[in-house]
C-alpha positions in Angstrom: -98.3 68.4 -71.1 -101.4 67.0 -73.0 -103.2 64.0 -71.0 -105.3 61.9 -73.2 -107.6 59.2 -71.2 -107.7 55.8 -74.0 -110.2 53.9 -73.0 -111.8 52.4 -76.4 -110.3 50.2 -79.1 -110.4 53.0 -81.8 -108.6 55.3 -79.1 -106.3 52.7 -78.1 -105.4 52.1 -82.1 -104.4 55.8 -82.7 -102.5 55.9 -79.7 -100.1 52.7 -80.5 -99.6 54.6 -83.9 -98.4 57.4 -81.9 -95.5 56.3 -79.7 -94.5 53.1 -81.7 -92.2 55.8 -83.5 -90.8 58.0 -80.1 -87.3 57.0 -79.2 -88.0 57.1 -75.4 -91.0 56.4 -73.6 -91.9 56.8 -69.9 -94.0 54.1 -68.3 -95.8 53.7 -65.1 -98.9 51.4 -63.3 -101.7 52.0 -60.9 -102.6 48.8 -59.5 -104.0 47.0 -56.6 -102.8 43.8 -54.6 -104.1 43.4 -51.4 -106.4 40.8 -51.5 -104.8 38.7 -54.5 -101.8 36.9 -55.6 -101.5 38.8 -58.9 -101.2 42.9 -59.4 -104.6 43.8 -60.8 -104.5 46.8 -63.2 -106.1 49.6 -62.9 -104.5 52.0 -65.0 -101.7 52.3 -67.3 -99.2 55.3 -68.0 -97.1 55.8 -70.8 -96.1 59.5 -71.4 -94.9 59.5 -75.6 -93.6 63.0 -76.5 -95.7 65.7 -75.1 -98.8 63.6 -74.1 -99.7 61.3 -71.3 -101.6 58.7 -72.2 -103.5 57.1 -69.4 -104.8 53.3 -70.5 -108.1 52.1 -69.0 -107.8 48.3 -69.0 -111.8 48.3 -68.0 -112.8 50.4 -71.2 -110.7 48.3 -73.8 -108.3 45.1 -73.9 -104.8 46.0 -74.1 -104.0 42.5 -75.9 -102.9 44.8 -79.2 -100.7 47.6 -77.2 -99.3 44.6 -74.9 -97.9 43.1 -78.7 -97.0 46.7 -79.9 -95.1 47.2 -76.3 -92.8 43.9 -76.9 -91.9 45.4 -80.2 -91.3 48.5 -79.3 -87.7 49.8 -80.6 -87.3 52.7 -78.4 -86.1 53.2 -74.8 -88.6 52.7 -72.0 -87.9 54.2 -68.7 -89.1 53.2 -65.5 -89.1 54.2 -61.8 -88.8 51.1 -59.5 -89.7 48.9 -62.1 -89.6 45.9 -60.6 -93.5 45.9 -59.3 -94.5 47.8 -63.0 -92.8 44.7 -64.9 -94.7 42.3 -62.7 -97.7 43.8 -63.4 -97.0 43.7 -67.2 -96.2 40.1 -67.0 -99.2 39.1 -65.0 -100.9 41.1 -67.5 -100.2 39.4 -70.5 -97.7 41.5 -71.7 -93.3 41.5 -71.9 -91.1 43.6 -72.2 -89.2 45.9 -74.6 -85.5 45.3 -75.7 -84.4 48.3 -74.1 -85.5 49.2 -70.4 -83.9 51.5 -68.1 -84.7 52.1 -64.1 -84.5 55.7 -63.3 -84.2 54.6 -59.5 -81.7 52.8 -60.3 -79.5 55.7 -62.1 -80.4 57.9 -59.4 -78.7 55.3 -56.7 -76.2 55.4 -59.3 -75.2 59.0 -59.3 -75.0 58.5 -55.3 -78.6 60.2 -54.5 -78.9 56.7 -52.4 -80.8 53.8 -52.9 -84.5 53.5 -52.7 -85.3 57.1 -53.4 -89.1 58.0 -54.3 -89.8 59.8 -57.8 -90.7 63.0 -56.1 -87.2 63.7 -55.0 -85.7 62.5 -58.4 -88.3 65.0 -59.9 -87.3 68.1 -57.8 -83.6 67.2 -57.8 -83.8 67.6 -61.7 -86.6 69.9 -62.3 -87.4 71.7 -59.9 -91.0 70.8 -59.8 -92.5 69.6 -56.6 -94.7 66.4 -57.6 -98.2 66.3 -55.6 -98.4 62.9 -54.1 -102.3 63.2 -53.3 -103.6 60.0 -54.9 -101.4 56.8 -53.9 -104.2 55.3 -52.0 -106.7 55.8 -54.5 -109.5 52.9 -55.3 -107.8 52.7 -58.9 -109.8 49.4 -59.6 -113.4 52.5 -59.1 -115.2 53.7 -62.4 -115.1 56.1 -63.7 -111.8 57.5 -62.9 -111.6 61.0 -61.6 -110.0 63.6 -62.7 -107.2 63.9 -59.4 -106.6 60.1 -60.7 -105.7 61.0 -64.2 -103.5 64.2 -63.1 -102.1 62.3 -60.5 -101.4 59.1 -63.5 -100.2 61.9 -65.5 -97.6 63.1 -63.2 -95.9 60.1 -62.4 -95.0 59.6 -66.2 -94.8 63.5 -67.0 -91.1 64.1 -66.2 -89.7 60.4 -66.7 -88.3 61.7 -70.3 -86.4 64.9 -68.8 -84.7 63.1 -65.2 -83.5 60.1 -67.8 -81.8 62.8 -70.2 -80.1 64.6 -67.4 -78.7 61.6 -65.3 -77.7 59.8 -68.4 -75.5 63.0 -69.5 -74.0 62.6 -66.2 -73.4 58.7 -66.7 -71.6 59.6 -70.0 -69.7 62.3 -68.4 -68.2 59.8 -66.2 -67.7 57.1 -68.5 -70.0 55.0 -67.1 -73.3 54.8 -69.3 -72.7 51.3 -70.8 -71.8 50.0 -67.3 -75.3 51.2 -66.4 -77.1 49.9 -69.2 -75.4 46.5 -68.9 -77.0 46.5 -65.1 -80.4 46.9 -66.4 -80.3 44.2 -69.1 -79.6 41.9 -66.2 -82.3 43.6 -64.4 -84.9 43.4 -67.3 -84.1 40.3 -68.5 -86.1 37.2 -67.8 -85.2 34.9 -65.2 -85.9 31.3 -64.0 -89.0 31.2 -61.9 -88.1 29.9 -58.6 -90.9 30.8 -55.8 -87.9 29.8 -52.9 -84.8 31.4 -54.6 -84.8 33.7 -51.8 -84.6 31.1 -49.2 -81.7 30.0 -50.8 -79.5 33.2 -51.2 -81.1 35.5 -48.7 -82.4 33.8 -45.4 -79.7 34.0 -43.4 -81.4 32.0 -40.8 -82.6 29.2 -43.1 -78.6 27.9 -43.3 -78.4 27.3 -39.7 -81.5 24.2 -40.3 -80.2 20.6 -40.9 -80.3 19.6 -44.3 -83.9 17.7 -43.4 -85.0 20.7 -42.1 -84.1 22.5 -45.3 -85.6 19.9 -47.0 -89.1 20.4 -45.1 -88.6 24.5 -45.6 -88.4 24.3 -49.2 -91.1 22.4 -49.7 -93.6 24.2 -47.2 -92.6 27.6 -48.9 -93.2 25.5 -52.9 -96.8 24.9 -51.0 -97.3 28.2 -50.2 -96.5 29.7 -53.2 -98.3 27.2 -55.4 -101.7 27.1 -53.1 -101.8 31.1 -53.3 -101.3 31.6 -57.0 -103.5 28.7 -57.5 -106.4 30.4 -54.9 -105.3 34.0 -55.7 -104.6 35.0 -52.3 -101.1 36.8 -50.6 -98.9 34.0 -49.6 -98.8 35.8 -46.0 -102.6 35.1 -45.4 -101.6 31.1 -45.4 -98.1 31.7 -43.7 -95.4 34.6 -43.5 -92.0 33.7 -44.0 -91.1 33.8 -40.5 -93.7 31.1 -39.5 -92.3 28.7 -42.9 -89.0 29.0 -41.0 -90.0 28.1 -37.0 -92.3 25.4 -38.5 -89.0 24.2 -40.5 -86.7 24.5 -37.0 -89.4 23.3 -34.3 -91.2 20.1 -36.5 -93.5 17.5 -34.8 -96.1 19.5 -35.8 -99.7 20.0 -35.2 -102.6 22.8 -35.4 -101.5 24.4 -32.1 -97.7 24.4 -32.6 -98.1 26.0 -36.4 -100.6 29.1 -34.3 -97.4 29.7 -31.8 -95.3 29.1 -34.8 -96.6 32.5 -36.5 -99.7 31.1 -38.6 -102.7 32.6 -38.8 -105.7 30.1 -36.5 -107.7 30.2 -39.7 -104.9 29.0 -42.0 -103.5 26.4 -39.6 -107.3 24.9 -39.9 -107.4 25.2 -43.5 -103.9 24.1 -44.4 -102.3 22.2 -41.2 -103.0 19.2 -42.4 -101.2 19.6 -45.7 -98.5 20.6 -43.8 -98.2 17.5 -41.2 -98.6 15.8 -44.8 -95.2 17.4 -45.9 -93.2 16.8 -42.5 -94.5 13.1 -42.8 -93.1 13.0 -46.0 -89.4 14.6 -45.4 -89.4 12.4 -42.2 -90.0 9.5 -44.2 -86.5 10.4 -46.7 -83.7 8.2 -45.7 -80.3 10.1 -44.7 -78.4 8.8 -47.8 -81.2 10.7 -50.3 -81.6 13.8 -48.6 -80.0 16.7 -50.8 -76.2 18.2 -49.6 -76.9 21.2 -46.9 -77.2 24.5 -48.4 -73.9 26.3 -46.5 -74.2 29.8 -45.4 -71.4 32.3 -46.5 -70.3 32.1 -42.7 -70.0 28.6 -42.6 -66.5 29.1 -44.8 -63.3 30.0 -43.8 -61.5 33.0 -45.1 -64.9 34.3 -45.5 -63.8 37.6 -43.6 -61.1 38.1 -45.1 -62.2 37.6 -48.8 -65.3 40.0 -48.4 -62.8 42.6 -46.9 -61.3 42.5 -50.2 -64.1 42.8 -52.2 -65.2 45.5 -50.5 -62.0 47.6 -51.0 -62.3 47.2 -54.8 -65.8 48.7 -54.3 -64.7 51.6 -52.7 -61.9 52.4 -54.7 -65.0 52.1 -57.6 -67.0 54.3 -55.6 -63.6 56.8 -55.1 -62.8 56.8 -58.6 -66.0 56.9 -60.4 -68.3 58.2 -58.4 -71.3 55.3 -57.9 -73.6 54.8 -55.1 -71.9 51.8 -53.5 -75.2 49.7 -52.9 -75.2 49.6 -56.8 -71.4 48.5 -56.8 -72.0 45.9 -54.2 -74.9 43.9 -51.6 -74.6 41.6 -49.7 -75.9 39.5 -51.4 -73.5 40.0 -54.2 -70.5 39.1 -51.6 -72.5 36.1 -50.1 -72.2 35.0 -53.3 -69.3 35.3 -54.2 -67.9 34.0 -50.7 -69.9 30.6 -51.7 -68.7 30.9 -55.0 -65.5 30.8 -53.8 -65.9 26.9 -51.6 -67.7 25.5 -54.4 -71.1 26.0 -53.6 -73.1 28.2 -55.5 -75.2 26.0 -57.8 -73.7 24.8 -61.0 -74.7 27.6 -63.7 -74.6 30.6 -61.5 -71.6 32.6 -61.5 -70.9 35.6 -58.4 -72.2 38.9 -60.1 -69.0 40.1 -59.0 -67.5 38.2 -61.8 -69.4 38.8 -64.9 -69.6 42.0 -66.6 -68.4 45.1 -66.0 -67.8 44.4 -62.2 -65.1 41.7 -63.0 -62.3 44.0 -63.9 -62.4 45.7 -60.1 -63.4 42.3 -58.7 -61.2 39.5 -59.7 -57.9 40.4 -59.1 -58.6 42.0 -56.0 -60.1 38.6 -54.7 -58.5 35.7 -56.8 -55.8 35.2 -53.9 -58.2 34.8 -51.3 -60.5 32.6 -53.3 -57.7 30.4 -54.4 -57.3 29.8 -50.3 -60.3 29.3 -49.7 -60.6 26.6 -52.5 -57.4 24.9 -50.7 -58.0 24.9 -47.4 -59.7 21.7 -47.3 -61.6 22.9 -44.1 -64.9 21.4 -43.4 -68.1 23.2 -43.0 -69.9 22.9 -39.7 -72.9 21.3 -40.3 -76.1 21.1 -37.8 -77.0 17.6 -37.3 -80.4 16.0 -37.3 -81.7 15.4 -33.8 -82.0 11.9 -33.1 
């Protein structure tokens, strides 16, 4: 492997001549994000043929590869790509038209999920990767020569691991099923900074639909104050804290602290946060916005997720997949919702679209059908009076 450091516009010119025409490229990012909303940069990896190229965003703008990267026609191959695509984005810079997660292939071929590179390397190569330099200053110049070996590395053997696992996809006849996962992974999607209170939180459906309400909008403040100050949201208030503030209410600077805020936050931000309670407190009952239901909240709910997840295994049986790529639970909370009418208009279970819907359908259309006419109620919490 040849490692070339481009860290100069003339450098950086050559080099976007270079792998503009490779048909697969492998790309990784050193950043850092401790003290700041957004990934800073600190190096970028793309490995184009037999060369490592190892892009200093300190020594040249990247504004011209960023626009040669978004037209790139080639594949681009990623491991855990979900933190290297933010970091392009907050960068400047989009994406290719085709993308593939070699984490995501490995879960695939039923190594398990959330596997590091390393293994993926050794599993395919052979070659033992030397993981010396993860918690290296990578913002520091100039950068030293461990750094760029260690750059190099992660990018060296993207090319080889995505040509053996995806021999092993076509083998099983399931390549395009694969692909079709990571254009839903890759493509863009609607920015929504509480999406995950609204599918994940568990805990958050057990609040009344004010204290919902109040949730939503202290986790919209949170996320708008720390992009707006560059901070991590969890310096102003973790998660956990957003939801006991939600449940307890009648807040003030003490209650927030025992809450799960920080002292200094709860100073800084409490009153903005008494603001918003005022404020929810002051919506009349008729106005507030339906309860968001949690999966368990509907009947038949059991029964219909058993079925689902006997059409994944049968998937898993027959075709070999690692079954957290076949099916979450957040895939079958989904659906469940789906199912009693509400998942929000526009959003359809990702057990229904694509290849899953084959396997997923039919197995479940009688149970969602009873579910749709039971006519049973939810349970809903009620507002203290």
């Amino acid at each position: 492997m040849n490692v070339e450091l481009v860290d100069r516009a003339e450098s950086l010119r050559k080099f976007i001549g270079k792998f503009s025409g490779e048909p697969f490229i492998g790309i990784d990012t050193e950043f850092e994000k401790i003290r700041t909303f957004y990934p800073i940069l600190g190096a970028f990896q793309v490995m184009a043929g037999d060369t490592a190229y190892i892009l200093d965003p300190k020594g040249c703008s990247l504004e011209p590869f960023w626009k040669a990267l978004a037209a790139y026609r080639g594949t681009a191959g990623f491991f855990a790509a979900e933190e290297d695509v933010q970091v392009i984005e907050c960068s400047g810079g989009a994406l290719p038209g085709s993308c593939v997660d070699l984490q995501a292939a490995y879960a695939w071929l039923g190594y398990g999920n959330s596997k590091g590179l390393a293994e993926c390397v050794k599993t395919f190569t052979g070659v033992e990767l030397v993981k010396d330099q993860t918690m290296s200053d990578w913002l520091r110049r100039p950068l030293s020569d461990d750094q760029i070996r260690y750059a190099a590395a992660d990018v060296e053997y993207l090319e080889t691991c995505w040509n053996s696992m995806k021999k092993v996809l076509e083998e099983k006849g399931i390549l395009e099923w694969f692909l079709e996962d990571c254009r839903l992974q890759f493509a863009p999607s609607p920015r929504d900074p509480v999406s995950v209170y609204e599918f994940e939180l568990e805990s958050a459906h057990s609040l009344t639909a004010r204290q919902q309400v109040f949730l939503r909008r202290l986790l919209e403040f949170r996320q708008n104050t720390a992009e707006k100050l560059d901070i991590p949201f969890a310096w102003l208030m973790k998660t956990k804290a957003a939801l006991k503030i939600a449940e307890d209410g009648r807040m003030n600077m003490r209650r927030m602290v025992r809450a799960g805020m920080r002292e200094r936050a709860a100073r800084e931000y409490g009153s903005d946060i008494m603001r918003i309670e005022r404020e929810v407190n002051r919506i009349p009952d008729p106005e507030l916005p339906a309860r968001q239901p949690a999966a368990d909240d509907v009947p038949w709910k059991a029964g219909l997720i058993a079925a689902a997840g006997t059409a994944a295994d049968e998937i898993v049986r027959k075709y070999g997949i690692g079954r957290q790529r076949v099916i979450t639970k957040s895939m079958e909370n989904e659906l469940v919702l789906h199912s009693a009418g509400f998942l929000p208009e526009g959003r359809t279970p990702r057990l229904l679209i694509g290849w899953r819907r084959q396997f997923f359908e039919p197995a479940c259309r009688g149970i969602m059908e009873k579910v749709r006419g039971s006519g049973a109620s939810l349970s809903q919490p009620q507002d203290a009076s």
